[in-house]
Each structure stands twice: as C-alpha cells, then as structure tokens.
C-alpha positions as CSV (number, residue, x, y, z in Angstrom):
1,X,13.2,-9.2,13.6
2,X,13.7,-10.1,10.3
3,X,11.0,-11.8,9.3
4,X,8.8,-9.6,11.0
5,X,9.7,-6.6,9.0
6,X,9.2,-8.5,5.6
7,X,5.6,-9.6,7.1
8,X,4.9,-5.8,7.7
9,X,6.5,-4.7,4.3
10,X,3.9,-7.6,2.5
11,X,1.3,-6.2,4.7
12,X,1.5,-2.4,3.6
13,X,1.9,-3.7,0.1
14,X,-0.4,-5.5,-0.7
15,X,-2.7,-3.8,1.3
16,X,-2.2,-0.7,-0.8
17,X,-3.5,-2.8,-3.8
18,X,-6.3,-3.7,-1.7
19,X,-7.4,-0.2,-1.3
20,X,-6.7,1.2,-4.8
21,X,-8.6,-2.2,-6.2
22,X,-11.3,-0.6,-3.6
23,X,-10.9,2.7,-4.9
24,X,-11.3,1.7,-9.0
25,X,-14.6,-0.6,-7.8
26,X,-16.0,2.6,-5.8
27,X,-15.3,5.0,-8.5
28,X,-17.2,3.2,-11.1
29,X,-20.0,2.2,-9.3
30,X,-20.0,6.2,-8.3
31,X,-20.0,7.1,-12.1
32,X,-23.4,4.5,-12.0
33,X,-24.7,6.8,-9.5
34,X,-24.2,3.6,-6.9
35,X,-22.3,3.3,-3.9
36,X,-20.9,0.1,-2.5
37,X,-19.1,0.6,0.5
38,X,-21.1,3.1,3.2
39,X,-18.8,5.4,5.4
40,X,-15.2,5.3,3.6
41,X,-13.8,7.7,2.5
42,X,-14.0,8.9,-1.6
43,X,-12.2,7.1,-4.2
44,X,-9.6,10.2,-4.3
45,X,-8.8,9.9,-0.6
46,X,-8.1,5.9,-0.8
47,X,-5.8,6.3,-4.1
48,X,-3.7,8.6,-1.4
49,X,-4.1,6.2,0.8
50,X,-3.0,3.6,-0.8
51,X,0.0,5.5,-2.5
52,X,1.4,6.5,1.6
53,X,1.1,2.7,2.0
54,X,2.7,1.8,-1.4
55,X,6.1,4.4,-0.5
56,X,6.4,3.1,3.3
57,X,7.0,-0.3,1.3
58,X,9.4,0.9,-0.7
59,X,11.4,2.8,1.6
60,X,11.2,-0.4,3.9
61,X,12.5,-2.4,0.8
62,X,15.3,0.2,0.4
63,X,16.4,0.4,3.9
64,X,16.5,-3.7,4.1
65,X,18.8,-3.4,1.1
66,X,20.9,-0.3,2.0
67,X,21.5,-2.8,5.3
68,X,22.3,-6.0,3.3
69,X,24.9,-3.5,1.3
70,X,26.8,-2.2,4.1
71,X,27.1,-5.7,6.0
72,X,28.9,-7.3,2.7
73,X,32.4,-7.7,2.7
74,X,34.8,-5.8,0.2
C-alpha cells in the first residue's frame, strides 16, 4: 500500500509539471497567434490544473510524514 501511494504521489507530481510545461508552450505559441494542442483547455485553466495536482502531492507527502511521526517511538 505503500508503494502504491508513492507511485500515485510521483504520478500527480510530475504530472502537474507536465501540464504547466504544457501550459508555458501553449501560451507562447498563443502570443504567436498559433495553437498547438486542439481541444484543451486555455493556458489559464491548465496552470489550475496543474496547481490542484501539485497540492494533492503535497498533502499526500504530509500525510505519509505526519504517519511516519506518530509510529516513532519516544
């Protein structure tokens, strides 16, 4: 169970750099009056995206460490 919640917390990670790497490329080529990617949303809407993804991460990460805390000994 473990492992498999580190594997999700990667996931959601880096997939929020994904997106805002997406989001950066999208806006420039919109300011070139170019699109690249047909049928996504606008460059606003996947920076929001990717920040939802970037804080389900991090409260992942700070749940797995508020759980190592409480299981050490005193």
């Amino acid at each position: 169970m473990k492992n498999m919640e580190s594997i999700i917390r990667s996931a959601f990670f880096y997939g929020a750099f994904v997106v805002a790497i997406m989001a950066v490329i999208e806006k420039i080529a919109n300011i070139m009056k170019y699109t690249l990617f047909k049928g996504i949303p606008e460059p606003s809407r996947l920076l929001e995206y990717a920040a939802i993804g970037l804080l389900f991460s991090i409260a992942m990460q700070l749940h797995q460490i508020r759980l190592l805390l409480s299981a050490k000994p005193k």
